[in-house]
C-alpha positions in Angstrom: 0.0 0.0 0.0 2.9 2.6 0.8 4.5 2.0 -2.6 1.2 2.6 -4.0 0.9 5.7 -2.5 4.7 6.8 -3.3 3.7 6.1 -6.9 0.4 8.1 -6.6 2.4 10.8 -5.5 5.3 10.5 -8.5 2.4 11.3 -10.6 2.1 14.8 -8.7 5.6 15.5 -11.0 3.7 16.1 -13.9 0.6 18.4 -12.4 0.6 21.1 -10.7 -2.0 21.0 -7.9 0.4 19.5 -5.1 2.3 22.7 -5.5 -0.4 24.7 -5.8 -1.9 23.4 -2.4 1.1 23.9 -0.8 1.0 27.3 -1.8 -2.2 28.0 -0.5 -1.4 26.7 2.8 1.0 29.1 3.6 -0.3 32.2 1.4 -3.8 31.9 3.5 -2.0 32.0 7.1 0.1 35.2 5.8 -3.1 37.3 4.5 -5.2 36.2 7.8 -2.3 37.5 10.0 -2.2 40.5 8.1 -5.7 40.7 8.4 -5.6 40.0 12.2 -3.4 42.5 13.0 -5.2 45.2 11.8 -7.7 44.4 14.2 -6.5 45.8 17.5 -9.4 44.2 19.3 -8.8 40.4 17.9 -4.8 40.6 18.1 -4.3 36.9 19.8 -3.4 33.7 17.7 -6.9 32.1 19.1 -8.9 34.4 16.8 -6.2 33.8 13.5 -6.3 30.0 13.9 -9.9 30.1 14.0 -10.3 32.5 11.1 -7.5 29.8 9.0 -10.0 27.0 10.2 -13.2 28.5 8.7 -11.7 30.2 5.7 -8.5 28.5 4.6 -9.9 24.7 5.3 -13.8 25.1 5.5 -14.1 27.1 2.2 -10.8 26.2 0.3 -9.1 22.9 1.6 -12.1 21.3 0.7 -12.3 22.2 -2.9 -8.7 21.0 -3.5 -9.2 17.9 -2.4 -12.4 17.1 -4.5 -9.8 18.7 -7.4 -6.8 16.4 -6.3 -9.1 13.3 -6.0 -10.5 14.4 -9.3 -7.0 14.3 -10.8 -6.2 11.3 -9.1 -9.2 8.9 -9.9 -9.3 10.3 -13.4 -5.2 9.7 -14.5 -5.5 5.8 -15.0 -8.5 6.6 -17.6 -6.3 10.0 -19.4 -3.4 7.3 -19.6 -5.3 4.5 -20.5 -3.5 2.7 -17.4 -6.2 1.0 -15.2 -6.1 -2.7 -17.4 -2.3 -2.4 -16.6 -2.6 -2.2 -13.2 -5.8 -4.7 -12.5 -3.7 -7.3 -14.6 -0.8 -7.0 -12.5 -3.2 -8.3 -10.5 -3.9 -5.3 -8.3 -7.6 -4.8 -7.1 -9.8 -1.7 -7.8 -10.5 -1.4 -4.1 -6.4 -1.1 -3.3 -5.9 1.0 -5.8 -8.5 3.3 -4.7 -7.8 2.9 -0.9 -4.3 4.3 -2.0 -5.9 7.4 -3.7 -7.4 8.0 -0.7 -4.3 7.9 1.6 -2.9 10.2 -1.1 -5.6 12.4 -0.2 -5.4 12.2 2.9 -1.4 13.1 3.6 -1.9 16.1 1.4 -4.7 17.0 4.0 -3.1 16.8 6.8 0.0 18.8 5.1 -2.1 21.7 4.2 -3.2 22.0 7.9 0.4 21.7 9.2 1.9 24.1 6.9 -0.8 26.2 7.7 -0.2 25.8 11.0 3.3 26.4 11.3 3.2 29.6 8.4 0.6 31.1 10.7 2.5 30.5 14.1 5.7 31.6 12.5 4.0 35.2 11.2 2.4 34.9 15.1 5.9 35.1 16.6 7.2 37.4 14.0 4.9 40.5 14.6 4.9 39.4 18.3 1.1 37.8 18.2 0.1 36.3 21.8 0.3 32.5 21.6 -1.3 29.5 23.7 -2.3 26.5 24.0 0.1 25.4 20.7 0.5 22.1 21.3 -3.6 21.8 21.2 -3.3 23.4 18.2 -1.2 21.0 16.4 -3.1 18.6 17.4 -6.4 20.1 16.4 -4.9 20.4 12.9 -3.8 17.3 12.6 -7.5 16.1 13.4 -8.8 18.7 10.7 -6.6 17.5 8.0 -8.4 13.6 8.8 -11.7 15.1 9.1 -11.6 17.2 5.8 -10.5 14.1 4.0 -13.6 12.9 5.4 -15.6 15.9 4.8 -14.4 15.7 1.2 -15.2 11.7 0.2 -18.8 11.8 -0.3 -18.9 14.8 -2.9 -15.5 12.8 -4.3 -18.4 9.4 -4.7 -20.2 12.0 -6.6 -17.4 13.0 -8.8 -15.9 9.3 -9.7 -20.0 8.3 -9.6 -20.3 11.1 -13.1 -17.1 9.2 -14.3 -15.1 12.3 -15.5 -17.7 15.2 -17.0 -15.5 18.0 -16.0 -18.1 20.7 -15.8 -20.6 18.2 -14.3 -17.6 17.7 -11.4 -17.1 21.6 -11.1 -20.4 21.8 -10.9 -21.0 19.2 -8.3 -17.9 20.6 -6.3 -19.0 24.0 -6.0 -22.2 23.5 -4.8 -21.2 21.0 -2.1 -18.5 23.5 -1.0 -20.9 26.5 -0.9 -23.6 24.4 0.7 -21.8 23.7 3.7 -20.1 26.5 4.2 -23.2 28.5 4.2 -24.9 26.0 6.3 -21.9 26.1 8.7 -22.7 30.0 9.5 -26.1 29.8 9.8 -28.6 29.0 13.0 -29.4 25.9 11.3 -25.7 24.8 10.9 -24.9 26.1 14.3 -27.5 26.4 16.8 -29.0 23.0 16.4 -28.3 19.3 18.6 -27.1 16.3 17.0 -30.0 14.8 15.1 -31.0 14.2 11.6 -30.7 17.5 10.7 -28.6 19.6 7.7 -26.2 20.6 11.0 -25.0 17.0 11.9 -25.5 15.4 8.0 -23.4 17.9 6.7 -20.0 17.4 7.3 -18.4 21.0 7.3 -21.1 22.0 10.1 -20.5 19.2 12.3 -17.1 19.7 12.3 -17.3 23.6 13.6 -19.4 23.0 16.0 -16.7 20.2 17.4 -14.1 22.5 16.8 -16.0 25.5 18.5 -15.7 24.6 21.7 -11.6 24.9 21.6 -11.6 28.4 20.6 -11.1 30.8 23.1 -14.6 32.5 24.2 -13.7 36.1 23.8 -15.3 39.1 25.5 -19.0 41.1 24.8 -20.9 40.1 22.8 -18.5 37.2 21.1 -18.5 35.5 24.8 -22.0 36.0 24.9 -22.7 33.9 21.4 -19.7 31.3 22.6 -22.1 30.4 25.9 -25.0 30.1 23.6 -23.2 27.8 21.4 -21.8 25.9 24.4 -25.2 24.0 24.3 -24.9 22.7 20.3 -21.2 21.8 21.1 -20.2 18.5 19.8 -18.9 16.1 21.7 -15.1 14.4 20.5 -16.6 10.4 20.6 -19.8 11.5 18.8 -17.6 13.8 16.4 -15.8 10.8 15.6 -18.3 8.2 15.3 -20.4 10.1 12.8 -17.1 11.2 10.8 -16.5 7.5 10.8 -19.5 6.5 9.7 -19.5 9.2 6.9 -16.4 7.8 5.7 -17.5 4.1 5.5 -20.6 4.6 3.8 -18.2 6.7 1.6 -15.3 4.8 0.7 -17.7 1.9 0.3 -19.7 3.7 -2.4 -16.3 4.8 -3.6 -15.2 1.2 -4.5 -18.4 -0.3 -5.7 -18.4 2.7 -8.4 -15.1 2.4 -8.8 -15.2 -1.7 -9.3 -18.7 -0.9 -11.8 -16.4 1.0 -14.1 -15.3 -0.8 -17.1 -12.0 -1.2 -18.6 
């Protein structure tokens, strides 16, 4: 499986979007910090790692890695490749399960060079810091749940079997759906249930995260207490993620195994 992986990633030599992702994750932290600083009444690291969170995974993280999977899934087919690799004999559902790890070490990348861009530009303009090592461990977690947040929309994209604009399409609005959900009452405000706050991933996710942001003062501290009642807890956080990614990478390989050669 790790050669598999090494070899999805020597593929990265001839496209761009590794880079580019790279990029991104450090880029975002520097514009955020800027932003941050202006602000003399949100000038602690707190405030900037939550404002990377919702802006530089929530809205863009996500996106690439429906773009990366899209590349990924789709090369065998550009190359005419896949009858090579099944006759070696290698199964569809290995070969996918190594897509996915791809996908998932570039996830968790992002968030650490995020991480560490933002905590060097921190220390750099002399940013109040604490609570790092929570931090890096938080990001970490968000690079796994992302991944997760990610697969189902990915099902969608291997399920169109490679209509570009169709994919686009189907990327966009999955991105914008959560994200929008994720700032709203209904995204926010609401328990664990069958609802759009908990079946949406992106959602569910803030409102685990939430709860390891500092609480602020006025009227920020006032909203934080009122959230303190939606907050998710870590096991149930997990259990749902884990759930979302079964059903996923289950729907994943039956597409993927449907597909013909």
């Amino acid at each position: 499986m790790l050669d598999m992986i090494i070899f999805e990633f020597y593929k990265f030599k001839r496209r761009p979007l590794f880079v580019l992702s790279t990029l991104f994750a450090m880029v975002f932290p520097v514009i955020m910090t800027a932003l941050y600083w202006n602000i003399p009444t949100q000038v602690n690291y707190d405030n900037l790692f939550s404002g990377i969170v919702d802006y530089g995974d929530f809205l863009l993280l996500l996106p690439i890695l429906i773009v990366i999977a899209t590349s990924l899934f789709f090369a065998e087919l550009d190359n005419d490749t896949l009858k090579n690799l099944v006759t070696i004999p290698l199964s569809k559902g290995k070969i996918v399960m190594a897509k996915i790890g791809t996908m998932g070490i570039i996830s968790i990348l992002y968030t650490l060079v995020g991480f560490f861009t933002s905590v060097l530009c921190s220390k750099i303009l002399g940013i109040e810091m604490g609570n790092m090592v929570q931090k890096f461990i938080l990001s970490i977690a968000l690079g796994f749940m992302l991944l997760a947040a990610a697969l189902p929309c990915v099902a969608l994209v291997v399920w169109f079997n490679k209509s570009d604009l169709i994919s686009i399409i189907v990327t966009l609005f999955y991105t914008i759906v959560n994200y929008v959900v994720h700032v709203t009452d209904m995204g926010m405000l609401t328990p664990v249930g069958i609802n759009a706050g908990t079946i949406l991933p992106i959602p569910l996710i803030n409102r685990w995260i939430y709860q390891f942001y500092d609480e602020g003062n006025g009227a920020a501290a006032e909203f934080y207490n009122t959230m303190r009642l939606y907050f998710v807890p870590t096991h149930v956080c997990i259990c749902l993620i884990a759930v979302l990614v079964f059903v996923s990478v289950y729907a994943i390989i039956k597409i993927y195994n449907s597909r013909e050669i």
